[in-house]
C-alpha positions in Angstrom: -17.2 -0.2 -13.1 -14.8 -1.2 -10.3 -13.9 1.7 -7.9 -10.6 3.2 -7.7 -8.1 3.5 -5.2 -4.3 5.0 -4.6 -1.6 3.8 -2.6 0.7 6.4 -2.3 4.3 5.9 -1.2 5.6 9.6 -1.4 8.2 9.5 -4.4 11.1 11.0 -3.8 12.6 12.8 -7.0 16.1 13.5 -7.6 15.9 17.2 -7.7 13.0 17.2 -4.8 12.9 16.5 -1.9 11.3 14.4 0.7 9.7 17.2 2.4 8.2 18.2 -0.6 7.2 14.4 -1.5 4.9 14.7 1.5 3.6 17.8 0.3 3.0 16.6 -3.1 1.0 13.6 -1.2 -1.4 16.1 0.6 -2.4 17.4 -3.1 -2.5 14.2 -4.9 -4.8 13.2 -2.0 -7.2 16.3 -2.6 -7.0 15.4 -6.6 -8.1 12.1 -6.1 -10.9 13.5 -4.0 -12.0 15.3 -6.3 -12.0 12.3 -9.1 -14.1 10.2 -6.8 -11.4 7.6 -5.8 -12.8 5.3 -3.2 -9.8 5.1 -0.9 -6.2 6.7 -0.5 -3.7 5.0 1.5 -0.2 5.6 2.6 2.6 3.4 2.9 5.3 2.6 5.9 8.9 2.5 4.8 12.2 3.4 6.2 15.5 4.3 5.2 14.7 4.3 1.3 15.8 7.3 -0.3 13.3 7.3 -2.8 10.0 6.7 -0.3 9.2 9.8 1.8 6.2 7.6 3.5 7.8 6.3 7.2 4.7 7.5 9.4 1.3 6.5 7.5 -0.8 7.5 11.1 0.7 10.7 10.8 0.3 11.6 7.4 -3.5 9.4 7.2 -4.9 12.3 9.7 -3.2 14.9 7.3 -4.5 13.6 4.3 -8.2 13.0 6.2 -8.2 16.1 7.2 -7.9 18.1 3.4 -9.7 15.9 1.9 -13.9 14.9 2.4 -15.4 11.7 0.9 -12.1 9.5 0.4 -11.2 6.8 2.8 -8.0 6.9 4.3 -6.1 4.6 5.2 -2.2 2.6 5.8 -1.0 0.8 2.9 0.1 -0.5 5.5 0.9 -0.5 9.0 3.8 -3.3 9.4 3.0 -4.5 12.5 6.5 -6.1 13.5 7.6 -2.9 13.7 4.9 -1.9 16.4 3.8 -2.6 20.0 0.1 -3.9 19.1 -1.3 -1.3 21.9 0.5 1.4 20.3 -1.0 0.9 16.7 -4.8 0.7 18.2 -4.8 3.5 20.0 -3.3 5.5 17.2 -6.0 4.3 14.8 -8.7 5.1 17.3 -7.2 8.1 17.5 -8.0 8.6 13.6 -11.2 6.8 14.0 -12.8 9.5 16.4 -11.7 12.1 14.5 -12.5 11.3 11.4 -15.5 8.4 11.8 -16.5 6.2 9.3 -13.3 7.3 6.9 -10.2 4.9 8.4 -8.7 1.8 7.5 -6.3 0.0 9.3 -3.9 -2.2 6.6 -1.5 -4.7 8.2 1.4 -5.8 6.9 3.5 -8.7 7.8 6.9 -7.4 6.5 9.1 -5.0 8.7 9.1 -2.5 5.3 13.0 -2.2 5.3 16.7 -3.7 5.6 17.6 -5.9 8.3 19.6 -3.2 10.1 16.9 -1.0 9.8 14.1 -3.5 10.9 16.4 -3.8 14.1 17.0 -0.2 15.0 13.1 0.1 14.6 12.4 -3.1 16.9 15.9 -3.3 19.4 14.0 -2.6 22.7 10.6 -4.6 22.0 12.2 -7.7 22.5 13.3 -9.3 18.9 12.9 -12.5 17.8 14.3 -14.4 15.0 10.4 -15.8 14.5 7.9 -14.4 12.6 6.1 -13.1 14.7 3.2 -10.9 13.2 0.2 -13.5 14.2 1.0 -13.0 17.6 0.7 -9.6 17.3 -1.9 -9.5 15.4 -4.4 -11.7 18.1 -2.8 -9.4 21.3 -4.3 -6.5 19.0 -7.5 -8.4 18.7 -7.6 -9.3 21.7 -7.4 -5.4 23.4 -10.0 -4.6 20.9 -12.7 -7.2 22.0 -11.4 -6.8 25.8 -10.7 -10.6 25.6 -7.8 -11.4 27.7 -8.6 -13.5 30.6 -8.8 -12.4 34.3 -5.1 -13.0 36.0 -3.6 -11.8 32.6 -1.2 -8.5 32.9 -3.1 -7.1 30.0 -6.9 -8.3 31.3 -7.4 -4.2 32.5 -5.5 -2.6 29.8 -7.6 -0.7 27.7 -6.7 1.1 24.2 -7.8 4.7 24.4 -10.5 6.6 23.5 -12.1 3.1 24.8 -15.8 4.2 22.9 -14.0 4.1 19.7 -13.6 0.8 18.1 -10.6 0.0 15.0 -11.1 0.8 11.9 -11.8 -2.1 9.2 -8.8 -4.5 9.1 -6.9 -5.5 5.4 -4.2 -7.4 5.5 -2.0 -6.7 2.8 0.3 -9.5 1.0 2.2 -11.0 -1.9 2.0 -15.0 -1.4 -0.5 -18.1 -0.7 0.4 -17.8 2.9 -1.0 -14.4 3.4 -4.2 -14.8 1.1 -5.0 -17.8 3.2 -4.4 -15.9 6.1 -6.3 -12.4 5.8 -9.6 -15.3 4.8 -8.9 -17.4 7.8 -8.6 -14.1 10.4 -12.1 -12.3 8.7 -9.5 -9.5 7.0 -10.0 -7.6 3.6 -7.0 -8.7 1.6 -4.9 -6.3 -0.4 -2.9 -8.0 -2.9 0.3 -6.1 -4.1 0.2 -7.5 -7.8 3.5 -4.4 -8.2 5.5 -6.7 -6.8 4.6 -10.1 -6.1 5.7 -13.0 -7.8 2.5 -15.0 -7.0 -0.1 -15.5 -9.3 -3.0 -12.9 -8.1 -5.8 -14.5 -9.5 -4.5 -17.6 -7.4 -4.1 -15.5 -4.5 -7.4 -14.2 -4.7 -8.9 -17.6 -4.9 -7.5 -19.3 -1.6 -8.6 -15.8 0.0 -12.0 -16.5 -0.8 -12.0 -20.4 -0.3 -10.4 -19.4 3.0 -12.6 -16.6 4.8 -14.5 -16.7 7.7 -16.9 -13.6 8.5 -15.7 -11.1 11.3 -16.3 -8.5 13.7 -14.2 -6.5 10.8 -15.8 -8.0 8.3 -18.7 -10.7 7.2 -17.8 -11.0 4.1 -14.4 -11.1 1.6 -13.1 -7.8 0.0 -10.6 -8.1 -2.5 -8.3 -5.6 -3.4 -5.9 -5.8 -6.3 -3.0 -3.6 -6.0 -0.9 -2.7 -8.9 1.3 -0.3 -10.8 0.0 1.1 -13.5 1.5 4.5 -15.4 -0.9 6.6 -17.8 -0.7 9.0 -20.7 -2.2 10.7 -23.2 -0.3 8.9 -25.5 1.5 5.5 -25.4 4.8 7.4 -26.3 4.5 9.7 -23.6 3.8 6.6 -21.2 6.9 4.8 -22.1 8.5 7.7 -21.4 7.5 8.5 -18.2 8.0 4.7 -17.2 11.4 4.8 -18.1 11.8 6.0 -14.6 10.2 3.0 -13.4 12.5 0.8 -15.3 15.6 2.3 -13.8 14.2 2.3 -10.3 13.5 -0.9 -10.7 17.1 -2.1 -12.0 18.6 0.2 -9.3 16.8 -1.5 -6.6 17.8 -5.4 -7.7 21.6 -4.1 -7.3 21.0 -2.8 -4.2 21.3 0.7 -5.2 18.8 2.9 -3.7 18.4 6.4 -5.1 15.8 9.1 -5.1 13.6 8.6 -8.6 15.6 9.5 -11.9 14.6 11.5 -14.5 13.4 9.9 -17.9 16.0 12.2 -19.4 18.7 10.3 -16.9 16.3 6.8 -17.0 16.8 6.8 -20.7 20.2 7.4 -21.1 21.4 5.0 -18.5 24.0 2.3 -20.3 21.9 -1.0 -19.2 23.5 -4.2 -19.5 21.2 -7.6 -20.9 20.8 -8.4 -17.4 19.3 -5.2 -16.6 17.0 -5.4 -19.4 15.4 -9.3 -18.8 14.9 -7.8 -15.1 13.2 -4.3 -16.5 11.0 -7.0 -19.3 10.3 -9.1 -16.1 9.2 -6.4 -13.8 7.3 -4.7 -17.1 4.9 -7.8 -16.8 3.4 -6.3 -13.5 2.9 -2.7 -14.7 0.3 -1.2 -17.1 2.2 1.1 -19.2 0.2 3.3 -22.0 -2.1 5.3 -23.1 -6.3 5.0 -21.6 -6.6 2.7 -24.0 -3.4 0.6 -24.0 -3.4 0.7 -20.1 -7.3 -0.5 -20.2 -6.2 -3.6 -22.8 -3.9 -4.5 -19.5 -6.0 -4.2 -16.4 -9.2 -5.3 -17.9 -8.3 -9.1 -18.4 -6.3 -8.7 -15.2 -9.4 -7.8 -13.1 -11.5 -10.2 -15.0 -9.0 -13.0 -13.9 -9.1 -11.6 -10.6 -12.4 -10.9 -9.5 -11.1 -8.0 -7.9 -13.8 -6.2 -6.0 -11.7 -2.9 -6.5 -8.5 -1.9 -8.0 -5.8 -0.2 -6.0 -3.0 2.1 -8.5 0.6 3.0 -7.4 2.0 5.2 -9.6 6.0 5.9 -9.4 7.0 9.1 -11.1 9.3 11.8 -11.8 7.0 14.5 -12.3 4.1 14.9 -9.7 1.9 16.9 -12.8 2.3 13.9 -15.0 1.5 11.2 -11.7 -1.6 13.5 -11.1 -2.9 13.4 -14.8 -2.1 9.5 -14.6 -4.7 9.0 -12.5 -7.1 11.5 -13.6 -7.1 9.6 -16.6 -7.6 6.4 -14.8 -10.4 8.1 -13.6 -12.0 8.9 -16.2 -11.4 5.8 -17.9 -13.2 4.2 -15.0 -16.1 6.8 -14.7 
């Protein structure tokens, strides 16, 4: 079967806290170790009540560090929000401690508001451009020691200099970024939780675009999506009625720690809110082992996903750990 992966953000619950978000990370990461999941990542957010994940570098060598077989990795690093040196040093870092277990995801967005994005960037010089392949070939460029002779960065080298990066993904939602991740030689991660692109379309030009790498020689596909799993499909819908109101929060700009299904279910939603929650419902699997495999099974098909990659936003961390036990053992 296709191997299984987590991306973790760190849900914040209403009656938890974000402390304890991290904390419920560092177990779901020694669960999923124990399931055989192939990787774990982390994700970089800021200034979203509900997302306890800001710091994936930090919390990667937590998480490698409990845990034995699982790669770890950033779900992702978004590099407009970091000096290029910075991030490969950091990742080296990782790399010689833990060899053969990192990844280094990229992502293109800044991961928060505008405001936000600017406190994060004010003193590296912002531009209204995007600017992420720029980035992205100055960090290339310090890993393969390319910069010409005369250049102010020609002797700079990222430290431990015997270490080289991790295994570059680029993460993304669109045709721009699938084309992108196979022109540069990346893995692509493709968040299917939230995109509005067609995946098996965006895993297509990703393959019709690649060109072998010092990362990689070959393409890696990773389908990313958001799946929630119970014993029972009753119990599923239940536990996804956080989702739902998370997800209607969110389009009014309202952002809250997760709700409760008691409070999800009781919320008064208007038709609007509904045709959004039946929209976003198209993206997540919601059910029972059996209902949920009905879902992702034509979805991977469609995909050719080489693995699958599960977010799972919930209330309860017991029930998020038995969601993706029983993904496991679905995918055994």
């Amino acid at each position: 079967m296709i191997p299984l992966s987590i991306l973790d953000l760190s849900p914040v619950s209403a009656n938890s806290t974000g402390a304890q978000a991290l904390r419920n990370s560092l177990d779901l990461a020694r669960h999923a170790d124990g399931l055989g999941f192939r990787r774990y990542w982390v994700a970089e957010h800021h200034n979203l009540p509900a997302i306890a994940s800001s710091a994936p570098d930090i919390m990667i060598g937590q998480i490698a560090a409990v845990t034995k077989t699982l790669r770890v990795g950033s779900g992702g690093v978004m590099l407009p929000n970091h000096a290029p040196l910075m991030v490969a040093e950091r990742f080296k870092v990782l790399e010689a401690l833990y060899p053969g277990r990192i990844d280094l995801g990229l992502g293109r967005a800044p991961g928060t508001d505008p405001a936000t994005s600017y406190a994060l960037r004010r003193r590296q010089g912002i531009s209204d451009e995007d600017d992420f392949l720029e980035r992205f070939n100055e960090l290339m460029l310090l890993e393969t020691r390319a910069f010409p002779a005369g250049h102010p960065f020609h002797n700079v080298r990222a430290m431990p200099s015997d270490v080289p990066l991790p295994p570059i993904y680029l993460l993304g939602s669109s045709d721009y970024s699938a084309q992108f991740a196979g022109h540069i030689g990346a893995a692509f991660s493709f968040a299917h939780h939230f995109a509005d692109f067609d995946a098996a379309e965006a895993m297509r030009l990703y393959r019709g675009n690649f060109k072998p790498s010092l990362s990689h020689d070959k393409p890696l596909a990773i389908l990313a999506t958001h799946v929630v799993c119970a014993d029972t499909d009753e119990e599923a819908e239940r536990l996804a009625s956080t989702v739902d109101l998370n997800f209607v929060r969110r389009a009014k700009g309202e952002y809250q720690p997760l709700a409760s299904p008691e409070e999800a279910t009781s919320y008064e939603y208007t038709p609007v809110d509904r045709a959004r929650i039946a929209r976003n419902r198209e993206r997540v699997s919601v059910g029972s082992p059996a209902t949920v495999g009905a879902k992702l099974m034509p979805l991977i098909e469609a995909t050719k996903a080489d693995e699958l990659m599960v977010t799972t936003m919930l209330f309860d961390h017991a029930a998020r750990k038995r969601s993706y036990e029983l993904l496991a053992k679905m995918f055994a």
